[in-house]
N, C-alpha and C positions, 0 to 999 in steps of 0.2 A: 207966713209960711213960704209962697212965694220967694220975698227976699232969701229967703235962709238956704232955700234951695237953689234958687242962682249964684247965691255966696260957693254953697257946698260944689256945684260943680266948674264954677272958678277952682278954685282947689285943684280940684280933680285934675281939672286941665294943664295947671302948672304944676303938680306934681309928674303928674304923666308929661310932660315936658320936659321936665329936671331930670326924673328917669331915666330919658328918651338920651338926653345930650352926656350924661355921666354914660350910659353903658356904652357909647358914641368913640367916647372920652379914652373908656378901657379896653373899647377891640383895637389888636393891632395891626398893623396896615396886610392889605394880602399878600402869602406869602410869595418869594422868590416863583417866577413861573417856571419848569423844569422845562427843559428842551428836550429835542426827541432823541432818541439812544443812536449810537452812532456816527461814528468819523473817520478823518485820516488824518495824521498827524507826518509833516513831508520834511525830511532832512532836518531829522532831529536825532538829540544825541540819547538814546537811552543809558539810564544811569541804574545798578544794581546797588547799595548800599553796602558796604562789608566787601565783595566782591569783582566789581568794576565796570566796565561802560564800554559802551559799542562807539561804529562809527558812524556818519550820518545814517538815519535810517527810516523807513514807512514805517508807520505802525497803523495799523488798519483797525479799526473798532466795529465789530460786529453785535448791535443791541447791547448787553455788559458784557461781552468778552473781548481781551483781545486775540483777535482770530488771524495775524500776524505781525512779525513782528523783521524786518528784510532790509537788508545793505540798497541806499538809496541817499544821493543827493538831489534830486528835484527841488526844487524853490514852491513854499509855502510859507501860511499865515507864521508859523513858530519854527522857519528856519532857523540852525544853530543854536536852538533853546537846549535844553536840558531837561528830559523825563524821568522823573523819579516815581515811586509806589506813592500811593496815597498814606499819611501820616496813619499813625494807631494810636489812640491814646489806651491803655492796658486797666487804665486804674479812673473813673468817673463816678459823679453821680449828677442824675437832671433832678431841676427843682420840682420843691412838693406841689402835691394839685393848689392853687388859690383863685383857681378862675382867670389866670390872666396871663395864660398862652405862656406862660414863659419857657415849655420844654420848647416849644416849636423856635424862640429867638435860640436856645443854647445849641440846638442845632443846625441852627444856620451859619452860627460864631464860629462852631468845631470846622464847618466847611471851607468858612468865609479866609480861616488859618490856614486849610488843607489837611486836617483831621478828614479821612472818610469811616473809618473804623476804630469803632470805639468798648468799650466792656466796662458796662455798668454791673460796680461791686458793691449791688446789694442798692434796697429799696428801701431806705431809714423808715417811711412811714405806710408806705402800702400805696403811693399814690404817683409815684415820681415814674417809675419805669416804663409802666405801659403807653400814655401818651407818646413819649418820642417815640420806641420801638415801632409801636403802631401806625402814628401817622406818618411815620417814612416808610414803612413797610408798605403800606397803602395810599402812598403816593397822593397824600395831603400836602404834605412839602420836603421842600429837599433835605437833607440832612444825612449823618456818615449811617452804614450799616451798626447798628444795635445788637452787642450780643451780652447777657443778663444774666445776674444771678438771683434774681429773685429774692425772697426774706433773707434775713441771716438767720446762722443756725447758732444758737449759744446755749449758756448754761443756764441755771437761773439767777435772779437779777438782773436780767438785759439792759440796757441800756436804752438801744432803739427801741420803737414802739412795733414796728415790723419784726419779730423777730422769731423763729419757732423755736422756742424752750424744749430742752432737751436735758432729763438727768438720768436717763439710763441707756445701755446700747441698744435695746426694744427700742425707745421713743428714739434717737439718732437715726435709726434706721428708716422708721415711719418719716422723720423729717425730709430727709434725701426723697424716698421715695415720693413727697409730695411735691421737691424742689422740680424733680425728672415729669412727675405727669405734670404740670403746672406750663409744661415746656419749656423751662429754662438751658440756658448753658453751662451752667457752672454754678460750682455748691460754695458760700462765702462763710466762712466758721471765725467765730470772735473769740474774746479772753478770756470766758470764765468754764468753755470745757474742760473737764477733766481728761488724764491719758484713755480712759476707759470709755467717755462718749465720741473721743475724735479720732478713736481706731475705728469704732460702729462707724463713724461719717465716712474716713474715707475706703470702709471694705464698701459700703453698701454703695458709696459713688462709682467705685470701680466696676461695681455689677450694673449700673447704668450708664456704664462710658461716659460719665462728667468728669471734669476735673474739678480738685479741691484747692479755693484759693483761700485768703486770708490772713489772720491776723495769728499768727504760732501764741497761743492761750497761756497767762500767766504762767501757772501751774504746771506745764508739758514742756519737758528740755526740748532744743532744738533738734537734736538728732531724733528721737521719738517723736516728733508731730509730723513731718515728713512730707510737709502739703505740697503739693506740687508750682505750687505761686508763692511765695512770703511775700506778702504788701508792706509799706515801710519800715523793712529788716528789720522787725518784731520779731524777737527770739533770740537775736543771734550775741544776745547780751546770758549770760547766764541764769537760772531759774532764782526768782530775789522771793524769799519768807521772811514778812508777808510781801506780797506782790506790788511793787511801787506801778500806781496808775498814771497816766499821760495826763499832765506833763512833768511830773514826778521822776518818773523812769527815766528821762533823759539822762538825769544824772549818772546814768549808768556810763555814759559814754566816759566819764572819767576816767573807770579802771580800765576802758577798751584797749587791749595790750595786742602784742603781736603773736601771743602763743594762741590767746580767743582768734584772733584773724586768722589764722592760720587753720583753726580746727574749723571754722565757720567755713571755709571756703573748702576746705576737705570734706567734709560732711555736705556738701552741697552739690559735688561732686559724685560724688558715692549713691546718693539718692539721687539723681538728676533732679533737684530744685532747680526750679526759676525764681528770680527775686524782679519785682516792683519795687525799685527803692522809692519810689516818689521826692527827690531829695527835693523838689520843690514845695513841697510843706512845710519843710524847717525853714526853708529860706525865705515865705511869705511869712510863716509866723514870724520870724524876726525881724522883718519888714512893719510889722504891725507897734516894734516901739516907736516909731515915728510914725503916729498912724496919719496925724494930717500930710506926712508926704506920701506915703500911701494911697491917701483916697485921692491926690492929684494926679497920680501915674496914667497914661491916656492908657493903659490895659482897664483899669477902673471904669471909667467912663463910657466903657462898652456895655455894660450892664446898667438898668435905673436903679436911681440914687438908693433906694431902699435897700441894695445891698451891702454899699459904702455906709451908709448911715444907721442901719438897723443890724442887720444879718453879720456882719462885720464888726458892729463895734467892740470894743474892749469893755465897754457898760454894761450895754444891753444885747450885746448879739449871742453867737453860742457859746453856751455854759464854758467849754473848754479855753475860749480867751479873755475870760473875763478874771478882771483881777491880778492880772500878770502884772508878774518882779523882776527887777532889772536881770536879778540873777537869773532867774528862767529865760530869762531874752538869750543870757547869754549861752545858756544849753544848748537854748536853738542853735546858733552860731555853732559851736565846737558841739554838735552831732550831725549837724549840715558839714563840718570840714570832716570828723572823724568816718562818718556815714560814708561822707564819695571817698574815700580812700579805702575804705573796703570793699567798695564799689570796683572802683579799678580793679583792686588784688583778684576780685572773684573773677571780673572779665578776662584779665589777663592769663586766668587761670584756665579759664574755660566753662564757666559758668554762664548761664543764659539770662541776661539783664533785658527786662522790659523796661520801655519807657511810660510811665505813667502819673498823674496829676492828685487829683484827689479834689477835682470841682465842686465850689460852696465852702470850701477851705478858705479861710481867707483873701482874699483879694487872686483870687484863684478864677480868671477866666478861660472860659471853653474857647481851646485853641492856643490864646496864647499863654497860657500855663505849661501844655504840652515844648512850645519854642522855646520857654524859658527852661523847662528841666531838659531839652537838648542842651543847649548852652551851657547849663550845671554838670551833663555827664560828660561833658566833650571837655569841659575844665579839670573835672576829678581825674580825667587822665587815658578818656575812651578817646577823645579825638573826633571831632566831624564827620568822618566818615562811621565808625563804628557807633556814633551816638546816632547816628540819621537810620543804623541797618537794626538799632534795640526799638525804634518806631516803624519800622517794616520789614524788613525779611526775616530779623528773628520773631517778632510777634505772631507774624503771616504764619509761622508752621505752628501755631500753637494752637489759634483758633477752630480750625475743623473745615476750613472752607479751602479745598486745593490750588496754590498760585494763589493767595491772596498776600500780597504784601510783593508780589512781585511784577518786574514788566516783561510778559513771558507769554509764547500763545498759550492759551487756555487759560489763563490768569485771569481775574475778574478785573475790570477796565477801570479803576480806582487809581487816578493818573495824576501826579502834577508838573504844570510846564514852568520854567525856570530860566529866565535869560542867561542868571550864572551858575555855576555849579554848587549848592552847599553844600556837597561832600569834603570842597576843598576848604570851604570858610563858611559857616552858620550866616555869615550876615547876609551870606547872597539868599537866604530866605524870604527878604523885603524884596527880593526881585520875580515874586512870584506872577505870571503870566495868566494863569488858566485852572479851576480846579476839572478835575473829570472822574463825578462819582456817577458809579454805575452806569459805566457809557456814558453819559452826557456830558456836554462842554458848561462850564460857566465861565465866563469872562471873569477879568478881576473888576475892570468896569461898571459890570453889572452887578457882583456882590457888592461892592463900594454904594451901587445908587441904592439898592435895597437895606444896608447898612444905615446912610442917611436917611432913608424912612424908618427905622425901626428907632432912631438917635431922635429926633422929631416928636414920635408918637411918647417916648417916655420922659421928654421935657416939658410935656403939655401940662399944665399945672393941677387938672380934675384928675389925670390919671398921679401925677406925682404923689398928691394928698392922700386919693383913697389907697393906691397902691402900699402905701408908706404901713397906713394904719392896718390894712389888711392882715401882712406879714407881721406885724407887732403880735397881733391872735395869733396866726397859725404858729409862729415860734415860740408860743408859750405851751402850743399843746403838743408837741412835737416828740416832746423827752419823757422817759418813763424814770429820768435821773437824770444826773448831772454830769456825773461822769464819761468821757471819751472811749 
């Protein structure tokens, strides 16, 4: 008996050991330390996006404001740097709970880019939002300001598992009203309302001062659904019986002529729509037929391997990449080209274009996903300076927070410093100096060393293994379907 029980707590002991070194294995390193609120920034050029640039100048940081803003050449640490707003990315989402910290790395990534604000559309499973929102809000770790839509609001058959099911303009209404006490910002509506639940969404959002963003629902012409956001210009193809689903629908881009662009950009007009085109969805998706050059790209490699290997793959990752045909590759392609050219038209038009991502999309990193769909809008024919002001000063007036998105006294201190100008060329983005969320300076230095601890702790081979297997469960219980 004896023996058996010095066996049994041998055991004990090297299980509690093993324990001990795997949960060791899966915390991640502490996060980034925040600095205190507060600066001057001396003989620098502040830069307006869309609009234009001062001459040298103080900018004074008061806790998160800036509290001014004054013609000065003095010599300082980011003389003759260049201050632009803090990036927005319009269109996100942070990964599901799995126990292993990963909203806290995605927003360190949106930072580490110069993402400070960002608007998560919609919470797939009920578990992704709250963490980041929370732990930046409450100054666990750094990361951009969080503004949320909470569930989606659809019809039935939902897709997502988060989703509140809505078949009459009673329950629509009840849904809003739970999105508004719940404290969200914004109401996210998907494809299978009817015209008759997504008039109930957006009257009763309008009685809560939300706006309505989303995806314009199969079945609702575009001129009728009227959302004040269209996420990846969903709608602006004609109403198809029955309803071709993603990535189906692409096809639509085939007959995309110029009388539809034209009406699409007039009606958009008329209702003051905003559109998130996300065009970088089409363009990762079609990245993904060469998915091994894909998973080599060093934006990949920012995230662990579980997302390159699981979450991503064309086998086993989400339902909507799986199984793809050459010919759907090539949708992607010619609705990525047809997409930014009615992109341009709307801008050119006068239409209000957000810049936004659609993070957990494929090979889709927080941050540089956002750089990348600058890059794609400033191709389709906006230009660097106009694609830099669809990630700041046009987003800034749409949020609810006043002066955000700009560099302006009483403007919230959401700042980045820039040796060269990327108004005049996207690539001086690689020359980024300094981010400054919420008043506080970070170095690029210092995101870089916290960077390589975060790079470190997900190549450790206990955390690679269990992390891997983890995400294999959670993605299988994720979907209430298969469909996108």
């Amino acid at each position: 008996m004896k023996t058996f029980l010095r066996i049994l707590g041998i055991l004990l002991v090297v299980l509690l050991v093993a324990a001990a070194v795997v949960w060791r294995a899966l915390t991640p390193p502490s996060p980034l330390e925040q600095p205190e609120q507060g600066l001057v920034l001396e003989g620098v050029i502040a830069v307006q996006p869309g609009e234009g640039r001062s001459g040298p100048s103080r900018i004074i940081v008061e806790q998160g404001t800036i509290a001014s803003v004054r013609t000065s050449a003095e010599a300082g640490e980011f003389s003759g740097a260049y201050v632009l707003p803090g990036l927005i990315d319009m269109h996100v989402h942070f990964p599901p709970k799995t126990g292993l910290r990963q909203s806290e790395l995605f927003a360190f990534l949106f930072l580490y880019h110069g993402v400070t604000s960002v608007r998560d559309a919609s919470d797939p499973d009920g578990t992704s939002t709250a963490p980041a929102r929370d732990g930046v809000r409450e100054g666990r770790f750094p990361g951009p300001r969080v503004f949320a839509c909470g569930p989606l609001v659809d019809g039935p058959e939902p897709v997502w598992a988060n989703t509140l099911v809505v078949r009459t303009p009673a329950e629509a209404k009840q849904a809003v009203a739970k999105v508004a006490a719940d404290g969200f910002d914004c109401v996210k509506v998907y494809n299978s309302l009817s015209a008759e639940t997504l008039a109930a969404v957006r009257e009763a959002a309008a009685e809560h001062e939300l706006p309505v963003i989303g995806h314009v629902p199969w079945g609702v012409p575009f001129e009728e659904a009227r959302l004040d956001d269209v996420q990846h210009l969903t709608g602006v193809h004609p109403v198809q019986d029955p309803p071709l689903r993603f990535p189906e629908s692409l096809k639509a881009w085939g007959d995309f002529g110029e009388e539809r662009a034209r009406y699409v950009t007039g009606m958009s007009i008329a209702y003051d729509i905003a559109h998130t085109p996300t065009l970088v969805v089409l363009d990762r998706l079609a990245a993904v037929e060469d998915y091994d050059a894909a998973r080599a790209e060093p934006d990949a490699q920012l995230l662990p391997r579980y997302y390159r290997d699981v979450v991503w793959s064309p086998t086993e990752g989400l339902p909507f990449l799986r199984n793809r045909t050459a010919e759907e590759y090539a949708h992607y392609r010619e609705g990525l080209a047809r997409g930014g050219a009615l992109v341009a038209r709307m801008h050119e038009a006068g239409v209000r274009i957000h810049a936004g991502t659609d993070t957990q999309v494929p090979f889709q990193v927080p941050g540089a996903a956002l750089q990348r769909e600058l890059r794609l809008l400033a191709d389709a024919g906006l230009g660097p300076d106009d694609a830099l002001a669809a990630a700041t000063t046009v987003p800034g007036q749409t949020l609810g927070i006043p002066g955000l998105g700009r560099v302006e006294p009483g403007s919230p201190a959401d700042l980045l410093v820039f040796r060269e100008d990327p108004t005049l060329n996207l690539d001086a983005l690689d020359t980024l100096e300094a981010v400054i969320a919420d008043g506080r300076l970070y170095r690029v230095a210092d995101l870089e060393a916290q960077l390589d601890r975060y790079r470190k702790h997900h190549e450790g081979r206990i955390f690679d293994a269990v992390s891997t297997a983890l995400v294999r469960r959670v993605l299988g219980r994720m979907f209430a379907d298969t469909d996108h």
